[in-house]
N, C-alpha and C positions, 0 to 999 in steps of 0.2 A: 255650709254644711247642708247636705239634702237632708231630707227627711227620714228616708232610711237609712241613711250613716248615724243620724240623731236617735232613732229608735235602737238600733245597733249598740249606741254608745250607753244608754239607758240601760239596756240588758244587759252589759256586761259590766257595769254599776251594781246592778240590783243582783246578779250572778254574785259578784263579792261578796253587797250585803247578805246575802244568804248564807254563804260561807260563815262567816263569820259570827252568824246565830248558830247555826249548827253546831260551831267551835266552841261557843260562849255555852250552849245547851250539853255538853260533854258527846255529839254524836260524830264530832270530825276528830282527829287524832293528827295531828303530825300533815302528813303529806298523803293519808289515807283515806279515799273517799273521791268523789266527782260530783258537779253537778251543772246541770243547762238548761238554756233556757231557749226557745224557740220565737223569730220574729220574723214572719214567713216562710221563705226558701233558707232562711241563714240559721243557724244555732250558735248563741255563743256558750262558751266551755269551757270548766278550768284546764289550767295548764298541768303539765306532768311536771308533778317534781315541787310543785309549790305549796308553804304552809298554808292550809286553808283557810286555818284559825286566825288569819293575819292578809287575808287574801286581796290584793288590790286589783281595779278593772285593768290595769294594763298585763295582769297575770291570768287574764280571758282570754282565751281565742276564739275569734271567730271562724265559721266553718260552712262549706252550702252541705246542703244533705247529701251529697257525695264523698264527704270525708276531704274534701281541698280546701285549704287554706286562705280565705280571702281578708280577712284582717288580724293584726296581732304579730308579735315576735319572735310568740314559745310554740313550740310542739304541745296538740292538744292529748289528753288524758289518755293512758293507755286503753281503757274503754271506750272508747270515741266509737267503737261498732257497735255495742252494747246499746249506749244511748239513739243516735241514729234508726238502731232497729226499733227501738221504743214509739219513736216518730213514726217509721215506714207505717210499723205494723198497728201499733194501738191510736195514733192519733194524739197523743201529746201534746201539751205546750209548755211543759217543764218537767227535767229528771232530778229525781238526787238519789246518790249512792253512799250508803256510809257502811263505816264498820263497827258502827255504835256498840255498845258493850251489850246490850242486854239481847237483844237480836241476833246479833252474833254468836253469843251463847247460846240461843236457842236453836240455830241452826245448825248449829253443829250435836245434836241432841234428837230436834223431830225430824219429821216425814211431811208437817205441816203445824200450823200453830191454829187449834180449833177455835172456833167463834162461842169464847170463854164471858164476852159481853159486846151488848149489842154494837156499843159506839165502833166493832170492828165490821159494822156492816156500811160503814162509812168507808171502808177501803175493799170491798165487795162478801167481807166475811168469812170465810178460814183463808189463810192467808199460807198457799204453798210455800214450800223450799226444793228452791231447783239444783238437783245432781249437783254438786261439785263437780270443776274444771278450774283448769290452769285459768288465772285474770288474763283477760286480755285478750282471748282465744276464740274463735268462732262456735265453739263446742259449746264453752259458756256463754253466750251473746244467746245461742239460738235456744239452751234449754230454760234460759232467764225467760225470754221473749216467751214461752209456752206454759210456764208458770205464770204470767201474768194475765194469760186470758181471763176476761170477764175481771179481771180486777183491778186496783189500782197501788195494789202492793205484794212484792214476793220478799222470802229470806233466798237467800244463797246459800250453801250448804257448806259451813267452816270457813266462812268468808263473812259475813254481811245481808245488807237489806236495800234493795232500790223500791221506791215508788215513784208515781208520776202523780198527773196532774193537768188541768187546763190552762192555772199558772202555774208562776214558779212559790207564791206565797201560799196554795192549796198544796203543793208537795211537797213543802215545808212542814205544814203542820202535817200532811200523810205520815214524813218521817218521824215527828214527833210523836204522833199516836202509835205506831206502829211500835215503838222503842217504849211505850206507856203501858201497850198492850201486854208487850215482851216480859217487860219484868211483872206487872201484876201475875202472867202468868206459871214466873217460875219462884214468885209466895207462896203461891196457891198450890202449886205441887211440891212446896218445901213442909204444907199442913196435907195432904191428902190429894185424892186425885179429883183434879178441877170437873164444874162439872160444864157442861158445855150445850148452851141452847141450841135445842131442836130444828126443824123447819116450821113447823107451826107455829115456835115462837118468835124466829126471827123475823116470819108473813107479818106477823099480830104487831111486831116492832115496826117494821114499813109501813104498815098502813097506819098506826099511830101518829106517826114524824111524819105523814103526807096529811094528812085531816087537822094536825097540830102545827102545822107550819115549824115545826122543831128544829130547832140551830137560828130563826131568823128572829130577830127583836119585832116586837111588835106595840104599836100606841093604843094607850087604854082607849076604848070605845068612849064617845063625848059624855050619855049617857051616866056612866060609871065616873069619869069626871068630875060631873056636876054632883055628886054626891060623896066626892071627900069631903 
């Protein structure tokens, strides 16, 4: 086995394993939702038609960034354009698409889900919903793709939620917060109208998490050590 059929075969491992969190996590349903992973020129991709919640690597295909088929059995996901454009345009190295419940309901509701708390500035911060189109359709591929500028998560509008990522395990959790953000946000307007951080506050938030090294573990100084 070369190397790159080894990484190949890896990804479309780790493609399932994701599947199958997301299934376990309630944000896959049935046979609805996509998700990929990129290892160079090749993307692997779930297959159309397959439960995700139970999803094995030989129900990945692999793909070059032209949409042809270079390893696998099945026909890849009806959004196989969707994802692709994800790569061309934003640079990528993992998609997922769900139709998770609380996102979904949202999107069929806003125009955008505001940046209600900061940890949504970890997916770039209000979080568009792109027009409604037919799945599948270049209509929707390309208003997805412009909903996502400058961020790392959109809703679809009476459909769902894609984000990305550098891996596939960072657009995993994207999707997780995103579906975390979702519902806190329709609490919050089930008591009143949410209220939603400014730009001064969200500055004050970044520059905080960059001078705090925020989200990364760190070792107590020796110092501080020596004086438990």
């Amino acid at each position: 086995m070369t190397d790159s059929s080894s990484a190949l075969g890896q990804e479309r491992a780790a493609v399932a394993d994701a599947c199958r969190r997301l299934g376990a996590e309630g944000l896959l349903i049935g046979t609805a939702g996509n998700v990929s992973a990129r290892v160079g020129e090749r993307v692997a991709i779930t297959a159309t038609g397959a439960v995700l919640a139970e999803l094995t690597p030989d129900q990945v295909t692999v793909v070059d960034l032209d949409g042809k088929i270079v390893a696998g059995a099945l026909e890849p996901t009806s959004e196989l354009e969707l994802h692709l454009g994800v790569y061309r345009r934003h640079g990528a190295g993992a998609v997922v698409h769900t139709h998770a419940p609380m996102a979904t309901a949202v999107s069929c509701v806003l125009d955008e889900l505001p940046c209600i708390h900061y940890q949504l500035l970890a997916l770039g911060g209000t979080v568009r919903v792109a027009p409604y189109a037919t799945f599948g359709t270049p209509e929707l591929a390309e208003s997805v793709l412009d909903a996502l500028d400058g961020r790392s998560a959109a809703l679809m509008a009476n459909h769902g939620a894609i984000t990305h990522a550098p891996t596939l395990d960072k657009a995993v959790e994207h999707a997780l917060l995103l579906e975390w953000a979702c519902g806190v946000y329709q609490r919050a307007a089930a008591m009143g109208s949410p209220r939603v951080l400014d730009e001064r506050q969200q500055l004050a938030v970044i520059e905080a998490a960059l001078a705090r090294g925020y989200g990364t573990t760190r070792p107590v100084p020796p110092a501080q050590e020596g004086n438990r």
